[in-house]
C-alpha positions in Angstrom: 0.0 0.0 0.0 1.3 3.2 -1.2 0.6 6.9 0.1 0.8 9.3 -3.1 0.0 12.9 -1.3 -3.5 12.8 -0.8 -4.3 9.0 -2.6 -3.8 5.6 -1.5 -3.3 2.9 -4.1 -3.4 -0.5 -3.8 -1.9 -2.9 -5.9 -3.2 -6.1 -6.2 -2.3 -7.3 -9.4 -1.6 -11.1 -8.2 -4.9 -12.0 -6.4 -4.3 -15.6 -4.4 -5.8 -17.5 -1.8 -9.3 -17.1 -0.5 -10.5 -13.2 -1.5 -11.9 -10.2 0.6 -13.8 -7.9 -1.4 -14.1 -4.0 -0.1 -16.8 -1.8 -2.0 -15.8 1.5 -2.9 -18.0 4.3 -3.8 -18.2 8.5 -4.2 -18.4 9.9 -0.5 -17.2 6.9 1.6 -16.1 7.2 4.9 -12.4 6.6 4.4 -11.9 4.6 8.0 -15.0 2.6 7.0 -12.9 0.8 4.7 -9.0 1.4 5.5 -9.5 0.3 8.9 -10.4 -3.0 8.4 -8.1 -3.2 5.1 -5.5 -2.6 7.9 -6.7 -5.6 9.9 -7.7 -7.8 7.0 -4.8 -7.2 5.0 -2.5 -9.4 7.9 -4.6 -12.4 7.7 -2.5 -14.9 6.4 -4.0 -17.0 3.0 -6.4 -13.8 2.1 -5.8 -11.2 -0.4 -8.0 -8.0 -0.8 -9.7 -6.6 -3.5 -11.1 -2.9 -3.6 -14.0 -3.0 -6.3 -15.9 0.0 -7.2 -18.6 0.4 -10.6 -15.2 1.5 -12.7 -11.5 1.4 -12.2 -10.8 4.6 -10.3 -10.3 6.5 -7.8 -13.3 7.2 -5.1 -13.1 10.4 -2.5 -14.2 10.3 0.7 -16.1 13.9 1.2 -12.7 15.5 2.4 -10.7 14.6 -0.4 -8.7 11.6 0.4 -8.9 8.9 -2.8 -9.0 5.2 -2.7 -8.6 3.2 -5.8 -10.3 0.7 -7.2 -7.9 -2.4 -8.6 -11.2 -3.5 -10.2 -14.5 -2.9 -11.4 -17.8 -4.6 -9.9 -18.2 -6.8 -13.7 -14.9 -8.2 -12.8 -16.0 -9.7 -9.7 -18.3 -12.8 -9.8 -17.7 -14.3 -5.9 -15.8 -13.8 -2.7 -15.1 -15.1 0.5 -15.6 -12.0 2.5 -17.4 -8.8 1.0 -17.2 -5.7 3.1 -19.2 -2.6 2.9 -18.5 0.7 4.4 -20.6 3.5 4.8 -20.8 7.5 4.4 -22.5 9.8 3.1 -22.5 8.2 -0.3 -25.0 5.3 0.7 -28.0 7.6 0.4 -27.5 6.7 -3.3 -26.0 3.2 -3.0 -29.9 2.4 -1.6 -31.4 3.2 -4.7 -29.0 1.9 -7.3 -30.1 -1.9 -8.6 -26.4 -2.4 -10.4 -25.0 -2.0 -7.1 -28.0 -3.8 -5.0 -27.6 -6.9 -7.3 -24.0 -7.2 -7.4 -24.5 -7.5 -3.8 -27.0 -9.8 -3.7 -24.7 -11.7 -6.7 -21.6 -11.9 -4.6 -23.6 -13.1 -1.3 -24.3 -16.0 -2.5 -20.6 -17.0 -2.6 -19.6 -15.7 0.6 -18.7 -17.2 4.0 -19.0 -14.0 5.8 -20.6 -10.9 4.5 -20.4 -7.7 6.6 -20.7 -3.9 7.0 -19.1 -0.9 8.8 -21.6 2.1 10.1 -24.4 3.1 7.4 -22.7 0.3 5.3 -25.5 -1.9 7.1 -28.5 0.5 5.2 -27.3 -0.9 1.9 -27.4 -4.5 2.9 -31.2 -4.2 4.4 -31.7 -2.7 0.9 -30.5 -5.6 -0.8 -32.6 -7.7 1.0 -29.9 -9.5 3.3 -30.7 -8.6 6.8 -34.8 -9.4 6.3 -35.6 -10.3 10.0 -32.3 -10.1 11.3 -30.5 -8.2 14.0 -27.9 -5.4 12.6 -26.3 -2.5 13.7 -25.3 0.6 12.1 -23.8 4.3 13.1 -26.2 6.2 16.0 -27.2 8.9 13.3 -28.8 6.4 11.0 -30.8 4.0 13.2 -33.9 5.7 12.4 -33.2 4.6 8.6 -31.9 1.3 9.1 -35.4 0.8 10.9 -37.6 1.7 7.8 -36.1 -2.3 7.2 -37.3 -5.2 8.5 -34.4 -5.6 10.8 -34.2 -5.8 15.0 -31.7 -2.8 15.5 -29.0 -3.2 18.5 -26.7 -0.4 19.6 -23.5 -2.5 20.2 -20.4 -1.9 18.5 -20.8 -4.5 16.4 -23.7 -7.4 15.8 -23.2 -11.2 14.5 -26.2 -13.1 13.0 -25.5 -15.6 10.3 -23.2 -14.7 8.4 -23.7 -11.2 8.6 -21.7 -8.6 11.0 -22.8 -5.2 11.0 -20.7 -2.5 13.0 -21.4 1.0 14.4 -19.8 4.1 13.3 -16.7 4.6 11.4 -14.0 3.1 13.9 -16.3 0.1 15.5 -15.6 -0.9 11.9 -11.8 -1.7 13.7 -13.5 -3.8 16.4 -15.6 -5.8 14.0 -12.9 -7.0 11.6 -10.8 -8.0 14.8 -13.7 -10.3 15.8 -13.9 -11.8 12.3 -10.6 -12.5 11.7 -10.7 -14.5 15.1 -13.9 -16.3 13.2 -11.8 -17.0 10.1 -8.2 -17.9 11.6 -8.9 -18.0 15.3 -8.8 -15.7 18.9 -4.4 -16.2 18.5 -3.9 -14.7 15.0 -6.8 -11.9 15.9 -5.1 -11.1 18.9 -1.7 -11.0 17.1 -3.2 -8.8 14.8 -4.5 -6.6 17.2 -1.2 -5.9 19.2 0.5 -5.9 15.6 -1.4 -2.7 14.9 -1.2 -1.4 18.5 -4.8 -1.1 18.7 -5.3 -0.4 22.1 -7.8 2.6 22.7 -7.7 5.3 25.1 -9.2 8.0 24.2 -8.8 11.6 25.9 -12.3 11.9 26.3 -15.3 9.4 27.3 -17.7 10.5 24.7 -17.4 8.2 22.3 -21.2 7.0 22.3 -24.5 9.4 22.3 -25.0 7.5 26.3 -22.0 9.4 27.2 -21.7 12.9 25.1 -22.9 16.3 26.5 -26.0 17.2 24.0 -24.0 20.5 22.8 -21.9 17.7 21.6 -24.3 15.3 19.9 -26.4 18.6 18.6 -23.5 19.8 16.9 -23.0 16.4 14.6 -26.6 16.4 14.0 -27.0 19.8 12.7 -23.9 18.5 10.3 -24.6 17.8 6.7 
């Protein structure tokens, strides 16, 4: 993985082993994906593949550009599909190329799982029909238009479907499936791999816990 200014660009030329599949789209939340690349990426036997509607590059809605290796025709099954979330979902929802690929490359996979709104465009697809999900704080009242049980945890296993809150849970949720997919000693070497050992300098990580100056401030947000 190379860091070109403001792009990151992955090259995975030489696909092997059993395949991880990361949708990309326009107005992603960058950690929604490159977080769990960066946990993913260490399992041994597994290569990832970053898949968008064409080869290019998609920005996150500050700028920062993750590439595509390949386009969504080029992908006809994986092991592990991943979908983030941001802003860019609100048209993901609506778009039946994207919903059926989905639906298409489910059926092929062990695990298929999603990071904050991510979760929306799998309920759209049809996937989570009756079961329990999660998804970021701010988008619960959508994700409930489904037919879905919503939990707020940080991240929520039925099937073979995870769904993880907000943006870093995504972190959290692709440490507990790689301890699914290669077991609790390579997860936790992972884990202390990437130092991931959170402590934040403030304890207002979840709506429970923030001062409502706080939590109006996102909301009022576009």
């Amino acid at each position: 993985m190379s860091d070109r200014g403001d792009t990151i660009i992955i090259n995975m030329e030489k696909i092997t082993g059993k395949r991880i599949v990361i949708l990309l789209f326009d107005r992603l939340t960058a950690l929604d994906a490159v977080g769990p690349y960066e946990v993913l990426s260490r399992l041994p036997g597994y290569s990832i593949i970053l898949a968008g509607k064409e080869r290019r590059g998609y920005k996150d809605p500050y700028g920062l550009e993750i590439t595509a290796t390949h386009s969504l025709d080029e992908i006809r099954s994986a092991d592990i599909l991943l979908v983030p979330g941001g802003y860019g979902i609100d048209s993901l929802i609506t778009d039946d190329e994207i919903l059926q690929w989905i639906r298409a490359m489910d059926q092929s996979t062990l695990f298929t799982v999603s990071v904050c709104s991510g979760s929306i465009v799998l309920a759209a697809a049809g996937l989570l029909d009756g079961r329990r999900c999660t998804t970021h704080w701010r988008r619960i009242g959508k994700l409930k238009e489904f037919n879905v049980t919503v939990e707020e945890k940080r991240y929520v296993h039925d099937g073979k479907y995870i769904t993880s809150a907000g943006v870093s849970a995504g972190i959290d949720m692709a440490l507990y499936l790689a301890s699914l997919v290669a077991g609790e000693t390579t997860a936790m070497t992972i884990q202390l791999s990437i130092e991931y050992d959170p402590q934040p300098p403030f304890d207002c990580g979840n709506p429970s816990k923030a001062p409502i100056e706080i939590i109006n401030r996102i909301i009022q947000k576009k």
